[in-house]
C-alpha positions in Angstrom: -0.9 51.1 -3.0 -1.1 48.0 -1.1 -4.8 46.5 -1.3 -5.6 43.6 1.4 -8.6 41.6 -0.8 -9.6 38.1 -1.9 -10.6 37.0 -5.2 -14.0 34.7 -5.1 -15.6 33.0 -7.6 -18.9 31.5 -7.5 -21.9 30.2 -9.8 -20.0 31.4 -13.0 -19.5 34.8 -11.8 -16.4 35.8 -9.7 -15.8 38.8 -7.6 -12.8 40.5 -5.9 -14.1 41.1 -2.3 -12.0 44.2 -0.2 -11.1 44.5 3.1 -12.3 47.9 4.0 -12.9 47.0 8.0 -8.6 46.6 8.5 -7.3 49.4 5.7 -9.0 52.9 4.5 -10.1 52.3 0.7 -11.9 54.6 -1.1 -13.6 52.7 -4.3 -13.8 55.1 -7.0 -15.7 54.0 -10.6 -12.4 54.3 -12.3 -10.7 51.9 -9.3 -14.0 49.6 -9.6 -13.3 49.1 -13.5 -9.2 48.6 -13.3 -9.8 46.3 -10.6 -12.2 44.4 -12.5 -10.2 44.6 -15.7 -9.3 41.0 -17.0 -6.7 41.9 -18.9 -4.6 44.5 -16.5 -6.5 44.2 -13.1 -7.6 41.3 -11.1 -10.0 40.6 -13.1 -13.8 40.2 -12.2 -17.6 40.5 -12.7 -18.1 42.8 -9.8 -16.3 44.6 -6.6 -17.3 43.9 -3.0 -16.3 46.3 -1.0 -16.7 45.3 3.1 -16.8 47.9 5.7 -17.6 48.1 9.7 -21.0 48.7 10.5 -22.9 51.8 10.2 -26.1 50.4 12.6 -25.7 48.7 15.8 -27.8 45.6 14.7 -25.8 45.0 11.7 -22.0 43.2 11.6 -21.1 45.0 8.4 -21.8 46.8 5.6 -21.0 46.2 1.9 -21.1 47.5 -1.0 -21.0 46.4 -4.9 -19.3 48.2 -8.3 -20.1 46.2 -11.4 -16.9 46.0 -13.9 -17.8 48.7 -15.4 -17.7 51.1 -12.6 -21.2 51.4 -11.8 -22.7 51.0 -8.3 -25.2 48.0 -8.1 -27.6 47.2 -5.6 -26.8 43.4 -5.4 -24.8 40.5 -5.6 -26.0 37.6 -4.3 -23.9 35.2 -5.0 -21.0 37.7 -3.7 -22.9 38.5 -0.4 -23.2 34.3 0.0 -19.8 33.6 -0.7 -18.8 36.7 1.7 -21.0 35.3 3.8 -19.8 31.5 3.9 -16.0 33.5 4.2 -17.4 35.0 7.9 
């Protein structure tokens, strides 16, 4: 599998941040914790997943997996530096 995403690190935390507007991707827990495995992943705090909007007022949708798998309700230092990335 070919993932299209960038690595970002900011305020002592970093994040891998994931296409998911240009390729299909399916985050999974499992996926979330071997992306964010520093030994044999990537490597990161947390997992930003960006997709096209669901509302018509909106540009995009995210959503966050902590390292170990678990859905979280925010990042924001991930949603500013996917913000400054725009």
């Amino acid at each position: 599998m070919v993932l299209k995403f960038i690595k970002m690190q900011g305020a002592g935390n970093d994040f891998v941040v994931i296409d998911g507007v240009s390729q299909r991707i399916e985050i999974t827990a499992q996926l979330a914790r071997r992306l964010a495995d520093r030994n044999f992943g990537v490597g990161c705090d947390q997992v930003l997943l960006v997709e096209k909007p669901q509302r018509a007022d909106t540009d995009f949708r995210y959503r966050i997996w902590n390292a170990d798998g678990a859905k979280s309700s925010s990042a924001a230092t991930g949603a500013l530096l996917r913000a400054l990335r725009a």
